[in-house]
Structure formats: structure tokens, C-alpha cells
C-alpha positions as CSV (number, residue, x, y, z in Angstrom):
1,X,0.0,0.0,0.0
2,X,1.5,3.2,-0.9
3,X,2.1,6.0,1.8
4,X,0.7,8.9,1.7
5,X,1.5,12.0,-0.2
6,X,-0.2,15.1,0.6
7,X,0.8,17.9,3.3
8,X,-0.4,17.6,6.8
9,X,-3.6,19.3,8.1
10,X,-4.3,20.7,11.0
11,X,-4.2,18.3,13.8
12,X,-7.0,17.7,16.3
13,X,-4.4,19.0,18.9
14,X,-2.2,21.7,18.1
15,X,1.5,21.0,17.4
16,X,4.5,22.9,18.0
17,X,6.4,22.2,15.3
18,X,5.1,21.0,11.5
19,X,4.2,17.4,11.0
20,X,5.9,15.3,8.0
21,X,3.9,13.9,6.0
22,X,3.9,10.3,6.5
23,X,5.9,8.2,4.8
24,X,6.3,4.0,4.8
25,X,9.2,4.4,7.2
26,X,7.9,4.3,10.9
27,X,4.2,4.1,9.8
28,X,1.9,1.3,10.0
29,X,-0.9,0.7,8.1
30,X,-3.8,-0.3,11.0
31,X,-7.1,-0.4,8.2
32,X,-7.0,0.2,4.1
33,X,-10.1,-0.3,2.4
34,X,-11.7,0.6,-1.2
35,X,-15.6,-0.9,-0.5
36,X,-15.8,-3.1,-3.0
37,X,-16.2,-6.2,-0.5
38,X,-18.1,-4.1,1.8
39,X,-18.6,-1.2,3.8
40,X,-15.6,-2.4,5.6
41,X,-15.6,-0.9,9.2
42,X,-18.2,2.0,8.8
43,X,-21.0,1.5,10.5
44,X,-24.8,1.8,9.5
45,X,-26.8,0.5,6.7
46,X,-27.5,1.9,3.2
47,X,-23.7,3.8,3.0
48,X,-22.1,1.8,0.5
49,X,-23.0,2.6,-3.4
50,X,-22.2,1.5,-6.9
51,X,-22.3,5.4,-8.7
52,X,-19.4,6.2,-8.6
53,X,-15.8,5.0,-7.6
54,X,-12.1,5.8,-7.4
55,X,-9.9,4.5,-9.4
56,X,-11.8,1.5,-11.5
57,X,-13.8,0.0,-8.8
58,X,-17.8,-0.1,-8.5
59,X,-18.0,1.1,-5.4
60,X,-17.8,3.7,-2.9
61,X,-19.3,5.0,0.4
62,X,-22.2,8.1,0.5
63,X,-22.6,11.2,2.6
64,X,-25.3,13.1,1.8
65,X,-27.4,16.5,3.0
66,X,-26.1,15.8,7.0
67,X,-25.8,12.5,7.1
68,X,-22.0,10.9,9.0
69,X,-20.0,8.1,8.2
70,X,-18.5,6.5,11.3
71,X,-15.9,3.9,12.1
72,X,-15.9,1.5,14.5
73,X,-13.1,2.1,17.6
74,X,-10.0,1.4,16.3
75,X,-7.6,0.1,19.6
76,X,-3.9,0.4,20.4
77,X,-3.1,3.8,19.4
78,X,-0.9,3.9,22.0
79,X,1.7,2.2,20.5
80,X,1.5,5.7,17.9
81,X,2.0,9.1,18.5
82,X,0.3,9.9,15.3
83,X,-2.3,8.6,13.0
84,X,-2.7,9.5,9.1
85,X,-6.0,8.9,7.1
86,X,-5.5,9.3,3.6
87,X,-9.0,9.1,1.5
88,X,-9.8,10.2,-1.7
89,X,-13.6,11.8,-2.4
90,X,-15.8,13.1,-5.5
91,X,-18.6,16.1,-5.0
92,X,-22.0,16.0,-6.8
93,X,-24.4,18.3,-6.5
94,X,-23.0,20.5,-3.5
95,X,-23.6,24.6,-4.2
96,X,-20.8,26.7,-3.2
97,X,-20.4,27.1,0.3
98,X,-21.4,23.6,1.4
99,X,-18.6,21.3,2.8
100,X,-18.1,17.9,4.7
101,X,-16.0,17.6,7.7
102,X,-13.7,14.7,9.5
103,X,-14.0,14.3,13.4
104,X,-12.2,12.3,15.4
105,X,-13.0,11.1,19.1
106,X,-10.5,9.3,21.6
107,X,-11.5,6.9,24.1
108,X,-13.1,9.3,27.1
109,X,-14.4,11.8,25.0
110,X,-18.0,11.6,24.5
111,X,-18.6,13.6,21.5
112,X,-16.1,14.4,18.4
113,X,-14.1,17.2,17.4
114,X,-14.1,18.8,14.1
115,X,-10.6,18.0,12.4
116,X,-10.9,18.9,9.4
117,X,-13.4,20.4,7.0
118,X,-13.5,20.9,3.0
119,X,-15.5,23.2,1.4
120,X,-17.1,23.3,-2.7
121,X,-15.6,26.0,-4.5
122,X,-12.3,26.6,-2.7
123,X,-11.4,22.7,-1.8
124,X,-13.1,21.0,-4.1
125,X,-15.7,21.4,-7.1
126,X,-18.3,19.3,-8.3
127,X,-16.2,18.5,-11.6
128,X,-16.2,14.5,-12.1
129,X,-12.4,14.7,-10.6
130,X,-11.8,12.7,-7.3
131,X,-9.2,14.7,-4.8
132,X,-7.0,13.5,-2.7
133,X,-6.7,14.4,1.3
134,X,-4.9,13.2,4.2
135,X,-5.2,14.2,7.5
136,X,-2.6,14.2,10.1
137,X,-3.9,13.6,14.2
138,X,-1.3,13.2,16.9
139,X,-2.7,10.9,19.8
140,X,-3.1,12.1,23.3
141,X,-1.1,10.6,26.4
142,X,-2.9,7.9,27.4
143,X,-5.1,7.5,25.0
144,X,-5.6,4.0,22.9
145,X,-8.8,4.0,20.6
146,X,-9.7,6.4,18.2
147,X,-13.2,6.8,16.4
148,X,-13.4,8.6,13.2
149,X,-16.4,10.1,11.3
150,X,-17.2,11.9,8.3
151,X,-19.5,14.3,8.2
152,X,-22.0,16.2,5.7
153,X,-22.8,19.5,6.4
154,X,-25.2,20.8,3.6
155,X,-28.7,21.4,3.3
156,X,-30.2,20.2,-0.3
157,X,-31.2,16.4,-0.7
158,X,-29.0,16.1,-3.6
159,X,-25.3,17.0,-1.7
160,X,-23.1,14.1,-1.8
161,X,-19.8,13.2,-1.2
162,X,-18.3,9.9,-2.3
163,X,-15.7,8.4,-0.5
164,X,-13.6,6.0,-1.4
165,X,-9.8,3.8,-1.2
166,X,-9.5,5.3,2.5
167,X,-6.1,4.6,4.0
168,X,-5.6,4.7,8.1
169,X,-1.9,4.6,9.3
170,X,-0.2,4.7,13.0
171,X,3.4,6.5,13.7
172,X,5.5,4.7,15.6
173,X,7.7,6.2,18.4
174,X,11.1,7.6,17.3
């Protein structure tokens, strides 16, 4: 699987110094999946579609209007000081303005924290091209699950975001 390319983000916790992006070296790949099997570990019914998909597969997972996309708890991020999800996703129908969002939550945290968001006409357009993101999250002392979640925030029945080929890694300790 290849590592991923883009710049960091912003973290869900800020950082004092800027983050490499990851490469293979000291990263571990903890969950890689491009739906074609399944929804993988999303939870919730009626997610995973067959309109569009990243590169030459069938299938892909839906946001639409306000609707989320959650993981299951991933466990042992302590062994990693950082974690890296690299996705790739494809707009239709979203006006300018509307955008999508990645939380995250740690174990202990009841609700989760906006991480990053992408909005249509300065991040993204609604062009028939699939883009690209990573996001870069360093993991709190003491913590050892992680929960993530994508998140529509539009307000028309026919916003959507696809995603698809999503790519989670851990950074070992130096």
C-alpha cells in the first residue's frame, strides 16, 4: 500500500512544530479499504454505493445533505504518537459554500471534534475529478482508541460526497 503524499492538516491537537507527511518508514498501516467487499468498518446500513468510484472499482461509500460516516473504535493507538487517514472523495451536486468535515474522538471523549473540513468552490468542485486528502492527528497521552467520522454539512437532498480507497496509518515512536 503506498504511503501517503499530501501535506499535513491541521491536527486535532495543536502541534509545535510542523508534522511530515507520512511516509512508509515508521508508519503502520492499521485499516486500508476501497468498498468493493463491503462497507468495511463503517458503521450503519445503506452507506455503500455503486455510482461512482475511485480509481476503476464499483463502489464507494455516501454522505449526503447531513448524514455521517463512522468507524468502529480502532484500539492500540498507543503504541503511535500519530495517526494519518489518507481518502480520496468526489462532489455532486454540492452549491458553493457547502462542505463535509472529518471528526475524530479518543477513548473518554463523549462527543467528536471537528478536524478537518473541505468546502465546494475553494477545496473542491463538483467536476467528475476525485481529490485526494490526508489528514494528520497526533494521539493524546494515554489514550488508545480512536473513532473517526465523516460528516455532511449541507442542506439540499441532492449534496453528496463519495468516498472512497481510505487509507488509516499509526506513527511509531522515534
Amino acid at each position: 500500500t503506498p504511503a501517503p503524499v499530501q501535506p499535513p492538516s491541521a491536527p486535532v491537537a495543536p502541534t509545535l512544530a510542523p508534522i511530515p507527511a507520512p511516509t512508509a518508514a515508521g508508519w503502520d498501516t492499521l485499516y486500508a479499504d476501497d468498498f468493493e467487499l463491503g462497507q468495511g468498518n463503517f458503521t450503519g446500513t445503506n452507506k455503500r454505493f455503486n455510482v461512482y468510484s475511485h480509481d476503476g472499482g464499483e463502489w464507494s461509500l455516501r454522505l449526503r445533505k447531513t448524514s455521517a460516516l463512522k468507524t468502529v473504535w480502532f484500539t492500540g493507538m498507543n503504541d503511535y504518537t500519530m495517526v494519518s487517514l489518507t481518502f480520496w472523495f468526489h462532489g455532486t451536486g454540492m452549491e458553493v459554500g457547502d462542505t463535509f468535515a472529518l471528526n475524530a474522538r479518543f477513548n473518554g471523549e463523549s462527543t467528536f471534534t471537528e478536524v478537518e473540513e473541505w468546502q465546494r468552490g475553494s477545496d473542491f468542485d463538483n467536476n467528475f475529478e476525485w481529490y485526494q486528502k490526508t489528514v494528520l492527528m497526533e494521539v493524546p497521552a494515554g489514550k488508545n482508541k480512536i473513532q473517526l467520522q465523516f460528516k455532511g454539512k449541507s442542506d439540499h437532498r441532492n449534496d453528496r460526497i463519495y468516498i472512497d480507497t481510505v487509507l488509516l496509518q499509526g506513527k511509531l515512536p522515534e
